[in-house]
N, C-alpha and C positions, 0 to 999 in steps of 0.2 A: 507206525507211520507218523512224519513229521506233520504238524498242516502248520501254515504260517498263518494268523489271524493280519487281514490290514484293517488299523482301526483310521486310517484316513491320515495320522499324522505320522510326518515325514522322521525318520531315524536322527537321533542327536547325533549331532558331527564331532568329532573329536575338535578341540581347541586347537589351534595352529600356534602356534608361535612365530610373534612378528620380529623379523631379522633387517637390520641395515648396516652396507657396508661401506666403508669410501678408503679411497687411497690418497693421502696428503701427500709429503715428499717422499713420494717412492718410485720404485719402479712397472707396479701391477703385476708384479710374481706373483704374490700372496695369491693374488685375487687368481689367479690363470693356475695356482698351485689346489685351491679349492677346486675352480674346474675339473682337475685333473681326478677329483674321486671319480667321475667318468658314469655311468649308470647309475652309481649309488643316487646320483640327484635327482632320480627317476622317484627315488624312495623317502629322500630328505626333503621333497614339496609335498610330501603327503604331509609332512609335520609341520612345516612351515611354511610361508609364505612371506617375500620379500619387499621391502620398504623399498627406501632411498637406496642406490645401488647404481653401478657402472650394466648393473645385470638387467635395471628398469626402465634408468635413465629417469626414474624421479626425484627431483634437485631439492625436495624438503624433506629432515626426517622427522616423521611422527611418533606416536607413543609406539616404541617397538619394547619388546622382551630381550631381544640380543644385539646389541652394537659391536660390529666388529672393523677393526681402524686398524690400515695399514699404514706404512710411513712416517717420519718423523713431523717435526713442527718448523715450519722456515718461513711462512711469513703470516702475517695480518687476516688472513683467508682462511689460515689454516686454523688458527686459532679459534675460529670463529665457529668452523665447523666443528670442530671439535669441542668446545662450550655447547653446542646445539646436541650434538651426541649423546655427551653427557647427560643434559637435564633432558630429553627424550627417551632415553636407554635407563632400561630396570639394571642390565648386566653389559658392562663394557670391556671389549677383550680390545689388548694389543695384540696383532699380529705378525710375526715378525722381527727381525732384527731394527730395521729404521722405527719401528713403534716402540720400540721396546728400549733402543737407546743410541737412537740416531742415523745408525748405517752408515750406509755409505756417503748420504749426503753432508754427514755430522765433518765429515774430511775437512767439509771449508770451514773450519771451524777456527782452522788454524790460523787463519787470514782477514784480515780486514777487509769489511766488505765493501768499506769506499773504494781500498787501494784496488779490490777483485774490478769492481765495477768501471775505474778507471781504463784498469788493463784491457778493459772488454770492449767498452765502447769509446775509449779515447785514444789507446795510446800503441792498438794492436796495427800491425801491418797492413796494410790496403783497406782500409778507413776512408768516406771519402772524408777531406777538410770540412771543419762545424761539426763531426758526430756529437748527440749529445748522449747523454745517460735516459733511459725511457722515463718521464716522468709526467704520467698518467691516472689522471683520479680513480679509473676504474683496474690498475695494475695494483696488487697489493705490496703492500711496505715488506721489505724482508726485513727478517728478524738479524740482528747481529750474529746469532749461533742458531743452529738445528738443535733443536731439543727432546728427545724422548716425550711422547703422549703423557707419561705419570709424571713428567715436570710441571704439565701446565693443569689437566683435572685427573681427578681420583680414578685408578684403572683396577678394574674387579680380578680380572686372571689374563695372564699372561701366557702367548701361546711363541712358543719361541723356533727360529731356522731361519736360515736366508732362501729360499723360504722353507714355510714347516710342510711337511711330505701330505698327498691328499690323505695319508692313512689315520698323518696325527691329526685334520682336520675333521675324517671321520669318526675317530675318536673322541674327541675332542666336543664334537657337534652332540653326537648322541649322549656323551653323558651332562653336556645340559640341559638337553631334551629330558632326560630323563628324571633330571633333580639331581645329579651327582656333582661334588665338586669334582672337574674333570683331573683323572690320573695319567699323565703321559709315563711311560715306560722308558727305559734307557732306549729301544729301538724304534721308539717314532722321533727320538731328537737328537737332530743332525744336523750338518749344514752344508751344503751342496754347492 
């Protein structure tokens, strides 16, 4: 016969591990691709518990265990958050193609971004007369180029897809959970 003794103190909790995510210049695949592991998130809050996030809606990240960044670097904001990440984050993952080196936003790259911003708010068709260019203390500066996350701070692993599938994210998740450097497979990396 089993008997369970209560000595009055409560069972130690397994450690969670604290997770923060954000999206710079992207599109929020990544993020709606992690969604997509579906149930398993039933199982992945058992082990963690999440920071700064589109998922919290809390706008500061604190000491987390896992940062995960989507999207490239385009302007003054972005940079900022991503310095914040970094020195708050033990382990910082790129997510992503725009994290990893640019995406799709990286395109205007090719272009100057006075001449772009000309074309946008000066010189395009039905404009009313006087448009200016937005120049607003609280708008951030764009950068000349979109730049990949590992241009501006140090990126610990790299999780790669346009986006990457919820499987390699489950994969992906548990073996940092676990202590592993994560092993993706030729069949979680794809690009869709």
């Amino acid at each position: 016969m089993n008997a369970s003794v209560n000595t009055g103190v409560p069972p130690v909790q397994p450690h969670k591990l604290k997770v923060a995510t954000v999206s710079l210049a992207g599109c929020f695949g990544c993020h709606t691709s992690f969604l997509d592991i579906d149930e398993r998130l039933l199982e992945l809050i058992q082990h963690i518990e999440f920071d700064r996030s589109p998922l919290t809606d809390i706008k500061e990240v604190g000491q987390c265990d896992i940062g995960l960044i989507e999207g490239g670097v385009c302007n003054s904001e972005n940079v900022l958050v991503l310095r914040a990440f970094r020195a708050h984050c033990k382990t910082l993952v790129a997510m992503g193609a725009c994290a990893i080196n640019g995406g799709l936003p990286a395109e205007r790259n090719r272009f100057d971004v006075g001449v772009l911003l000309n074309e946008v708010y000066h010189d395009r068709a039905g404009l009313s007369e006087g448009s200016e260019i937005p120049n607003d203390p609280e708008l951030p500066l764009l950068l000349r180029q979109v730049r990949p996350i590992h241009a501006i701070v140090h990126v610990d692993y790299f999780l790669p897809g346009c986006p990457p599938s919820a499987d390699a994210f489950w994969s992906f998740l548990n073996d940092l959970m676990a202590g592993r450097t994560p092993q993706l497979g030729h069949a979680l990396m794809h690009y869709d």
